[in-house]
C-alpha positions as CSV (number, residue, x, y, z in Angstrom):
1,X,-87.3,-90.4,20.5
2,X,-87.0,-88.0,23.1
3,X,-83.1,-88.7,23.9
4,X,-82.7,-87.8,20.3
5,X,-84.2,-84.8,20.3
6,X,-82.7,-83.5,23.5
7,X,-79.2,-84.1,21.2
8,X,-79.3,-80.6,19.4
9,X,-79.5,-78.6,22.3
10,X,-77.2,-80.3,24.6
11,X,-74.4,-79.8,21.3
12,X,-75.3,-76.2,20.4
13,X,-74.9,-75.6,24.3
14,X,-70.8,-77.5,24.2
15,X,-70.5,-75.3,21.4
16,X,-71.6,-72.2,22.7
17,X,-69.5,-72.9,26.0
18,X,-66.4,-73.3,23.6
19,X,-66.7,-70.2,21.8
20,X,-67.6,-68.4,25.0
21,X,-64.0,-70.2,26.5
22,X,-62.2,-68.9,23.5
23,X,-63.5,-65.6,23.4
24,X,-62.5,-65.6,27.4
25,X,-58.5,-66.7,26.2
26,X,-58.4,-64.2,23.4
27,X,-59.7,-61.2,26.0
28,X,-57.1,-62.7,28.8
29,X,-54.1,-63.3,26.3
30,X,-54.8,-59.2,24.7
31,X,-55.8,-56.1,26.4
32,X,-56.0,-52.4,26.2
33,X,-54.3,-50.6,28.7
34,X,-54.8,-46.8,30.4
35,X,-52.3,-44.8,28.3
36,X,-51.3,-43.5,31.6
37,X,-50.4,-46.8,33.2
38,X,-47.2,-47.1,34.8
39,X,-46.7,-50.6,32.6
40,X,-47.4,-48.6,29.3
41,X,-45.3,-45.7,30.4
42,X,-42.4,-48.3,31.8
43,X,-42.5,-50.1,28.2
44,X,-42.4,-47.1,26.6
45,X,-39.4,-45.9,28.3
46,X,-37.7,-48.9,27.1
47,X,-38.4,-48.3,23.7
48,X,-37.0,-44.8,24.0
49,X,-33.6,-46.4,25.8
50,X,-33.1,-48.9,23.3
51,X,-33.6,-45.9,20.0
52,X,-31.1,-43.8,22.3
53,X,-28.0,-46.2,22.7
54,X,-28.8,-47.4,19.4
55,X,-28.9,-44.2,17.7
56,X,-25.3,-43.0,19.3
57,X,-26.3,-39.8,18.4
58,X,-25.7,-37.0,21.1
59,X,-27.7,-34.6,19.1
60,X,-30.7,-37.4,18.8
61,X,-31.8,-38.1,22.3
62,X,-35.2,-38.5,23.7
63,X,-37.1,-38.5,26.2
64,X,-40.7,-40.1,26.8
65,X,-43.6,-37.4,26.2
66,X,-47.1,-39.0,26.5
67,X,-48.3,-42.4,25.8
68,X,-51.3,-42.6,23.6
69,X,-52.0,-46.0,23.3
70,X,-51.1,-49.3,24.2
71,X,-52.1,-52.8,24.0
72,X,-50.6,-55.9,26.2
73,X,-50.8,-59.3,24.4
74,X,-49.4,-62.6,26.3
75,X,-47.8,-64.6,24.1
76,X,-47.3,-68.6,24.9
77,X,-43.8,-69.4,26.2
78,X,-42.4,-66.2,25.7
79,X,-43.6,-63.0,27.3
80,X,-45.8,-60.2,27.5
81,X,-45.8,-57.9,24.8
82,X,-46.5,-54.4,24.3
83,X,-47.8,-52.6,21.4
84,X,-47.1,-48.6,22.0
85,X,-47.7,-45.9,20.1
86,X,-46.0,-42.7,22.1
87,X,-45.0,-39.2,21.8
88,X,-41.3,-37.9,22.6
89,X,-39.2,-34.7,23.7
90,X,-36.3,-33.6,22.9
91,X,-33.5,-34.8,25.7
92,X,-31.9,-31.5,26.2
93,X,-35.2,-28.5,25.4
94,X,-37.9,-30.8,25.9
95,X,-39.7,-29.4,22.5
96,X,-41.7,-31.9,20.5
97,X,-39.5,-34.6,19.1
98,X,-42.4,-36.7,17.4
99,X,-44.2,-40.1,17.6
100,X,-43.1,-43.4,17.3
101,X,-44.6,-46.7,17.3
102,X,-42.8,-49.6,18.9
103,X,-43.1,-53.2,20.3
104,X,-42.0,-54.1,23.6
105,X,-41.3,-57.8,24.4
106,X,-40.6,-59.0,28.1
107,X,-39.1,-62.3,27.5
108,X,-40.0,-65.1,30.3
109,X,-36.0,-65.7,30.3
110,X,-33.7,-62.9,31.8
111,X,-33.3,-61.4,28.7
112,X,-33.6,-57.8,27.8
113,X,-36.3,-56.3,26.2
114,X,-37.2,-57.6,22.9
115,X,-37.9,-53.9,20.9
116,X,-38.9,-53.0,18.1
117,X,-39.2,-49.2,17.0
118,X,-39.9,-46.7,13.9
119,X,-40.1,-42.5,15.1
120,X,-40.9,-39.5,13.0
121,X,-38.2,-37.1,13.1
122,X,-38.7,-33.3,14.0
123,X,-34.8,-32.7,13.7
124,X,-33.5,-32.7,9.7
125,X,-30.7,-35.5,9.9
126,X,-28.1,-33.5,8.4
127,X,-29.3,-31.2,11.7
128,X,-28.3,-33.6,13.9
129,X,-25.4,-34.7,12.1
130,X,-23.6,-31.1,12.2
131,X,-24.7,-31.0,16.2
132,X,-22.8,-34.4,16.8
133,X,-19.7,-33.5,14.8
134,X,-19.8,-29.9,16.7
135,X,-19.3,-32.2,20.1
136,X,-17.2,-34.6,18.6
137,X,-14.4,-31.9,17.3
138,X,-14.9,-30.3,20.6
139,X,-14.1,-33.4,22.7
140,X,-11.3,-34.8,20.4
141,X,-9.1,-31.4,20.2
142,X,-9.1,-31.9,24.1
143,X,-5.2,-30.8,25.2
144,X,-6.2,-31.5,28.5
145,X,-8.6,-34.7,29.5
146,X,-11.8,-33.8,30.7
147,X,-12.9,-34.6,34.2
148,X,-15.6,-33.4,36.1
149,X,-18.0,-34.5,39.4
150,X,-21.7,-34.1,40.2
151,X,-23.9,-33.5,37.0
152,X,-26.2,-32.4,37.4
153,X,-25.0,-30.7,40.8
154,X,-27.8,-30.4,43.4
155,X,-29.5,-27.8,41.8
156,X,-29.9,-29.4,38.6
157,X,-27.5,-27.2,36.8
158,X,-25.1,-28.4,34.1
159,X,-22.0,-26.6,33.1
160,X,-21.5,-25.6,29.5
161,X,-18.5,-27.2,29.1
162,X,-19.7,-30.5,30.3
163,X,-22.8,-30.5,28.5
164,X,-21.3,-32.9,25.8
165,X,-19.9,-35.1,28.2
166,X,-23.8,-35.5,30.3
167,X,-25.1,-36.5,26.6
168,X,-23.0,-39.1,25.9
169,X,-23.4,-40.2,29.5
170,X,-27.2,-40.0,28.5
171,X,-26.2,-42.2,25.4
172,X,-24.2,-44.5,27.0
173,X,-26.7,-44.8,30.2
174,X,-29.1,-45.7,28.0
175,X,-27.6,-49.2,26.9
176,X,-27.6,-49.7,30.5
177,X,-30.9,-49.1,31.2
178,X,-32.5,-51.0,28.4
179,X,-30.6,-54.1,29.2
180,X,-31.8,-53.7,33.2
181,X,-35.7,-53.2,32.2
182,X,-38.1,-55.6,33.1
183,X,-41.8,-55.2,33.5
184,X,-42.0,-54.6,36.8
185,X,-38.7,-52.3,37.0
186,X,-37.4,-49.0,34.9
187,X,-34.4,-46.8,35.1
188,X,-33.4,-43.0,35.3
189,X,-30.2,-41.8,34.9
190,X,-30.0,-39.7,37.8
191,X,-26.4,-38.0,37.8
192,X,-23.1,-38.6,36.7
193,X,-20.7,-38.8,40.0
194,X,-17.6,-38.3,38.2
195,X,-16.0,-38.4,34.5
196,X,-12.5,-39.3,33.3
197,X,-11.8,-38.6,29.9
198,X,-9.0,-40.9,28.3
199,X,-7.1,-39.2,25.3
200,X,-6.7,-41.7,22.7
201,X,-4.6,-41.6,19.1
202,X,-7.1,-43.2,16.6
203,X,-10.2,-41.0,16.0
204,X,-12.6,-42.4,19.1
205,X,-13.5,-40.6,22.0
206,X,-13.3,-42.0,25.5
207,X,-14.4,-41.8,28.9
208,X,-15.0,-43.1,32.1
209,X,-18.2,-42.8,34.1
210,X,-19.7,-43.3,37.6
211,X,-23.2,-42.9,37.2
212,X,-26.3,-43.0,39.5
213,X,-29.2,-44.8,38.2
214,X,-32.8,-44.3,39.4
215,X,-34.6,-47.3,39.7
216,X,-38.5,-47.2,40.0
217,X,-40.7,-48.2,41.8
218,X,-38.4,-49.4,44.6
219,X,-36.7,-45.9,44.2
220,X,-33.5,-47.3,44.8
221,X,-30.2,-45.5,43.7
222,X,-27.9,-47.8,41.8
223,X,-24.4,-47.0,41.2
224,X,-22.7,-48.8,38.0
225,X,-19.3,-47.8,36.5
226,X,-19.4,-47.3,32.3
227,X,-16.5,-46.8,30.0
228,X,-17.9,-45.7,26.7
229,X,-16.0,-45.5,23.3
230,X,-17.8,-43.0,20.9
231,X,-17.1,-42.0,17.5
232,X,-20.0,-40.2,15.4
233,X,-21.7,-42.2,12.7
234,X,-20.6,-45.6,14.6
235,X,-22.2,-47.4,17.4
236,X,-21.4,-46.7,20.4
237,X,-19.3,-48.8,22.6
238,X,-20.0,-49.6,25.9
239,X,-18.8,-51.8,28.8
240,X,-20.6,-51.3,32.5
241,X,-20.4,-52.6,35.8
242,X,-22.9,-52.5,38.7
243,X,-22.2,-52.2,42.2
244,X,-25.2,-54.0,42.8
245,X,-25.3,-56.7,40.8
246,X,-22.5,-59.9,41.1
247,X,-21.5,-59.4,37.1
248,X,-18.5,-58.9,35.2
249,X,-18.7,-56.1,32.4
250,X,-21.1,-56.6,30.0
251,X,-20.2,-55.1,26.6
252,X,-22.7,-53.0,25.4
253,X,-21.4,-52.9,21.2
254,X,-22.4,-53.9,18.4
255,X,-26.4,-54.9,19.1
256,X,-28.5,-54.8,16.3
257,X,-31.7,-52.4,15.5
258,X,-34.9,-52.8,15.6
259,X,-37.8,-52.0,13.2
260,X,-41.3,-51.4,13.2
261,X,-42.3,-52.5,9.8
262,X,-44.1,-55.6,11.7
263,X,-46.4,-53.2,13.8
264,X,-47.3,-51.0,10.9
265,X,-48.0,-53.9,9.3
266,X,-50.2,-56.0,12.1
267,X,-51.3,-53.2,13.8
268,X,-52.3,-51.1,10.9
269,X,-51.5,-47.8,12.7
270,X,-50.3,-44.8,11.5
271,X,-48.7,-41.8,13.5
């Protein structure tokens, strides 16, 4: 009689040790992390890489303002991912830009960045439109191709005239910089070395560029050649190669969006 009634407590004990195991996994495989971290601020930067090539838009850029949240889940045979919720600045005055929520996955493959990402917009669209067209019609009625060297020079100034071209270098980087993101390493564009611009008789815009790329934390330079084919409204177009890497061009065109309908919807969040 007494091995039966020393059966209750040995089971309730296997039971508690299960629950205690799963509630172990589920605090492993999800976890807050310090809005300040450099993982949360590396995954963000992502996010904001991916909405600028995608968004082709000159007038649109951004750059990362503060992180406010973010969560890391590990997901089973494929990756870490993050859940962000972020403010941005304007690329070119640094004013408020808004928030955005996104999704960040690292895949386990050598894959880009798996983002998804939905931003409030300070700028009216029809705004930014009229700012992209302004630069369009002023780099299509080129007579003369536009080169230029150093830009930013070493004192961080950027000539008027070649303001455009630095934005859609921005742009254009920006496809670069996504595809090269992993969780342990993020990009910068640091300067533009030099600029070609072809003249061209359908309605694109095109250039070539020799751009320097930050990389962090090794703080590495990187030096990758990027001809980019840019016509408002339309994706952008580009094709790069790395002096670091053993890689033929990779075409940058034609990559699909992302949305964040999924996070507002699991998450729950709002801006």
């Amino acid at each position: 009689m007494q091995g039966l009634s020393a059966a209750p407590p040995a089971a309730c004990l296997l039971l508690l040790l299960l629950l205690l195991s799963a509630l172990l996994a589920a605090a492993a495989a999800e976890r807050e992390l310090s809005p300040g971290s450099r993982l949360a601020a590396g995954a963000a930067r992502a996010a904001l890489h991916y909405l600028n090539s995608q968004a082709a838009s000159p007038a649109a850029l951004r750059g990362l303002g503060q992180v406010r949240k973010a969560t890391l889940k590990s997901i089973p045979d494929s990756g870490h991912k993050y859940y962000l919720q972020f403010t941005t600045q304007d690329y070119k005055s640094g004013e408020n830009a808004g928030s955005c929520l996104a999704t960040v996955l690292y895949p386990k493959t050598k894959s880009p960045p798996v983002v998804n990402i939905k931003c409030m917009h300070t700028k009216d669209q029809k705004q930014i439109h009229e700012e992209d067209n302004r630069v369009y019609q002023k780099l299509k009625h080129q007579t003369k191709p536009i080169t230029g060297n150093n830009i930013p020079d070493s004192y961080g100034n950027i000539e008027p005239a070649l303001e455009p071209v630095w934005a859609l270098a921005v742009a254009g980087s920006s496809y670069m910089m996504w595809e090269k993101s992993t969780e342990s390493l993020g990009y910068f564009l640091a300067q533009v070395k030099s600029v070609k611009q072809w003249i061209r008789k359908d309605d694109f815009v095109e250039f070539d560029y020799t751009v320097l790329l930050h990389e962090v934390p090794t703080q590495e330079i990187i030096s990758c050649h990027m001809r980019l084919t840019w016509l408002p409204g339309h994706p952008l177009k580009v094709k790069y190669f790395c002096a670091s890497e053993n890689q033929g061009l990779e075409d940058g065109s034609g990559v699909e969006s992302g949305s964040a309908a999924g996070i507002l919807q699991e998450r729950g969040a709002n801006f």
